[in-house]
N, C-alpha and C positions, 0 to 999 in steps of 0.2 A: 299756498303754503299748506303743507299737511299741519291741521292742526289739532286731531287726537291720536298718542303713540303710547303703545304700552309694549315693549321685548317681552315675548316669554323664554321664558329659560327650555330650551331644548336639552337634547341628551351628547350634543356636543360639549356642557361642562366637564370636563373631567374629573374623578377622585382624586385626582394628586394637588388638587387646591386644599391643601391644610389648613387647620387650623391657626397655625400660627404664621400661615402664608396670610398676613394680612393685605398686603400688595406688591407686586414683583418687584424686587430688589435693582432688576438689571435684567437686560438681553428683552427685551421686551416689546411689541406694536401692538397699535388698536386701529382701528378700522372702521369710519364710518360716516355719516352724512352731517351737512347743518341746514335746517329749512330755510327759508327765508324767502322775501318777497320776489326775491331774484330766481327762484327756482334751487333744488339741491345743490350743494358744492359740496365735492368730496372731504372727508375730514380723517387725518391718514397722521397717527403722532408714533414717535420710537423714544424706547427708554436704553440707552448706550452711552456706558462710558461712568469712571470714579471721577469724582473730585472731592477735595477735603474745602471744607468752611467751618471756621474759626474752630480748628482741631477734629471734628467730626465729618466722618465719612458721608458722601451724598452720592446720588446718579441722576446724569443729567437729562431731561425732559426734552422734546425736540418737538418741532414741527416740520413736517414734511411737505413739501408745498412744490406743483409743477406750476413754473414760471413761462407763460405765452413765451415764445420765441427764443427761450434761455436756457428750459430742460430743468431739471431738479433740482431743490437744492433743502437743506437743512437749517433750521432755524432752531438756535439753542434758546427755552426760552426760561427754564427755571429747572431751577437743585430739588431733590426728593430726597428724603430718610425715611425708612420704617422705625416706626418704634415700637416694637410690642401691635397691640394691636391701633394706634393713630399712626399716620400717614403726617408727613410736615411738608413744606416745600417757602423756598427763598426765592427770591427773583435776582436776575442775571444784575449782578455788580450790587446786592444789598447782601447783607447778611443776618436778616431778622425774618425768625421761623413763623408762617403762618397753617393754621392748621387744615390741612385736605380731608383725611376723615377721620372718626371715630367707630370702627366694626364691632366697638363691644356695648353700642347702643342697645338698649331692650325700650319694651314695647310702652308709648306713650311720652316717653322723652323727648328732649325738643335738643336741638345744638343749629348753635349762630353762627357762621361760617363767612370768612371774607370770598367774595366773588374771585377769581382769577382773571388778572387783567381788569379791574374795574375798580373802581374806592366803594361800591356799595357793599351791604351784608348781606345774606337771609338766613333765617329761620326756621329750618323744617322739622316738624313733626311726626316720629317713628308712629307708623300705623300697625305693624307686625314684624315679627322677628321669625324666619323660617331656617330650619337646621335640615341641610341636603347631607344626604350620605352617613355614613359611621365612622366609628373611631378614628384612626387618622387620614381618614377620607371624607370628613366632614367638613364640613363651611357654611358661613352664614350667609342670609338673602334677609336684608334690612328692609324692607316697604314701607316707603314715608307717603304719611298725607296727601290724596290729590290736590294742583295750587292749578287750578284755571283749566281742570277738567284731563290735565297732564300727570300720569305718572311715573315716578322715578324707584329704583332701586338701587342698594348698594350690593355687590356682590364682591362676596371676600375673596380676596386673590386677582380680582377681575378693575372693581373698580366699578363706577356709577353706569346705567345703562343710557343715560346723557353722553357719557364721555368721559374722560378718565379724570379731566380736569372742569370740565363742564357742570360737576354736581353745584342741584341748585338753581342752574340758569336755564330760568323761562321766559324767555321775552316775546312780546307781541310780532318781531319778524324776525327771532335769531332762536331753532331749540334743534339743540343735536340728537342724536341716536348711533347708538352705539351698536356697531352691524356683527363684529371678529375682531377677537383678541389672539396672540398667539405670543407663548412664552417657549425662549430657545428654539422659533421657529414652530414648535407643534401646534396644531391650532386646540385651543381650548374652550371658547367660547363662539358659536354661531345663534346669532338671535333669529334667524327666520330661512326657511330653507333653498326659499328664490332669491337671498342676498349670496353674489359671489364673492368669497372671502382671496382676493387674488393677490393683497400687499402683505410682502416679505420684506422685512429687511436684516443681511446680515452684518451683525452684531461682532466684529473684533474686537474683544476686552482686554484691557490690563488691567493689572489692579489699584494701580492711581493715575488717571491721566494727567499731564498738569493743565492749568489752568486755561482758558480760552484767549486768543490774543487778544488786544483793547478793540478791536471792530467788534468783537461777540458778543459785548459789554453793550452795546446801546440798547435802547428801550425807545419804542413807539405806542403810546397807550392813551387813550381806552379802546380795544381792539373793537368795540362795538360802541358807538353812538352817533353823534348829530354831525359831527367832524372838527370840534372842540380838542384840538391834540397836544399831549404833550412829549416832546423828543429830548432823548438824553445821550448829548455825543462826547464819550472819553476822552477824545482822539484831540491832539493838540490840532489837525488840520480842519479846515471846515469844510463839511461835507453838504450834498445836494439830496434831498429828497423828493422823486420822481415817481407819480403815481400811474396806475397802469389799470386798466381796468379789463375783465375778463376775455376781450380779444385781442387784449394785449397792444392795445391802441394809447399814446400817452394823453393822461387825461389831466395831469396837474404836473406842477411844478415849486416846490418849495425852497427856502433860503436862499445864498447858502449859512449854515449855520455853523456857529467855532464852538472850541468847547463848551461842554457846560448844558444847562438845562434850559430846555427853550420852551414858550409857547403858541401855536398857529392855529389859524384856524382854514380848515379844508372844507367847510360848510357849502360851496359852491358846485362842490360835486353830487351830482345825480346820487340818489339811493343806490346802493349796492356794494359787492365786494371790490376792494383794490386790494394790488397789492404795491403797494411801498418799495422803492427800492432807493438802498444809502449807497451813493456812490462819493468821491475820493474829488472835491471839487475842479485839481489841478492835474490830476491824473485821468478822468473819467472812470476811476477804476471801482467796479461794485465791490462790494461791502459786507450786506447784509438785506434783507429782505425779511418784510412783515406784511401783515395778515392785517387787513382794517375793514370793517362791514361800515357802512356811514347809511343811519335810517331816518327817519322823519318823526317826531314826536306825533 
């Protein structure tokens, strides 16, 4: 596992990251790896598409995942708003705002942050505050504390150089890096010049989508640990949870499970990443699909 990463900021940012662009609104990909014992996995998210929660406008957070033997697919997995300069986001079928970032950190301050996808916090500590560019082509570059010899930044407009949702998380066999960003398709951020920036995706906007239907709704969480799981199916039917592991060979089997909130345990699979697949118990029909890393204390 690469275990010291530091992105430097090339001249691929652009000046059109504003000031008050504190994180894209919409039309939006990132682009980039997660370490781990298992060797790289692509880490590939799109920001597409309105939705309203509890009266307030949000855009929905995706994951982008190739499925061994199934081809693409998208993973809706949490609501975003800008405010000013914090970032909020809710998770699929809750609607209580937790905070992603604050860009108008200055130097020496500290801010505690809920993990995504996880019940833990942390704590990071602003090291430096740098200001790229001029007047309405300026932006900030937050530099927090090294935590285990790792450092992260925040980059306004852009997002953490972990990963857009990633700020924060360092684990002993899970740390992202953030490769290319590209807003409306342009690319705007390249962290190093032998990374190829080659995901696109296009983005057809309206300006409210409605809601996701009740399969888009389930939750498989904690996307990172021992394989302590817990699943939440909306769905009056019960559904089967089928685990796959990266050549796509099935490696588990779970439920099946009827509505409601369940807990299992997947502890018996080898370290590495699955991916989860919710299928339709009397249909066989898929569902939804998640992203589960299972490591070893």
């Amino acid at each position: 596992m690469k275990k010291h990463v530091f992105l430097y900021l090339g001249l691929a940012l652009l000046p059109c990251l504003a000031p008050a662009q504190s994180f894209p609104a919409n039309d939006a990909t990132w682009q980039g790896v997660l370490y781990s014992f298992i060797g790289p996995v692509p880490m590939r998210q799109v920001l597409c598409g309105d939705t309203l929660i509890n009266g307030l406008h949000y855009s929905r957070f995706y994951n982008y995942t190739t499925i061994p033997g199934q081809g693409d697919a998208l993973t809706y997995q949490l609501a975003l708003r800008v405010d000013g300069e914090r970032v909020w986001f809710v998770y699929m079928g809750q609607s209580q705002e937790r905070l992603l970032y604050d860009f108008g950190l200055q130097a020496g301050e500290e801010i505690t942050v809920d993990y995504v996808g996880l019940p833990d916090q942390v704590t990071l500590q602003v090291d430096s505050v740098e200001v790229v560019g001029q007047g309405g082509g300026a932006y900030r570059i937050i530099h927090f504390k090294p935590r285990n010899g790792i450092s992260e930044a925040w980059i306004q407009g852009v997002g953490s150089t972990l990963g857009p949702i990633n700020r924060g998380l360092i684990a002993i066999d899970a740390l992202g890096e953030l490769h290319c960003f590209r807003k409306g398709g342009e690319l705007l951020y390249h962290a190093a010049d032998e990374v190829e920036c080659a995901f696109e995706y296009d983005c057809m906007l309206t300006e409210v989508e409605p809601e996701p239907q009740p399969g888009a709704a389930m939750q498989l969480f904690p996307t990172l640990g021992s394989g302590a799981l817990q699943f939440t199916n909306p769905l009056s039917e019960s559904v089967l949870l089928r685990a796959f592991n990266l050549h796509g060979q099935l490696a588990g089997q779970y439920g099946p499970f009827a509505g409601g909130q369940h807990s299992f345990d997947a502890g018996e699979l080898s370290p590495g990443l699955y991916l989860f697949q919710a299928v339709e118990t009397n249909k066989n029909l898929s569902l939804q699909h998640f992203k589960i890393l299972i490591s070893r204390d």
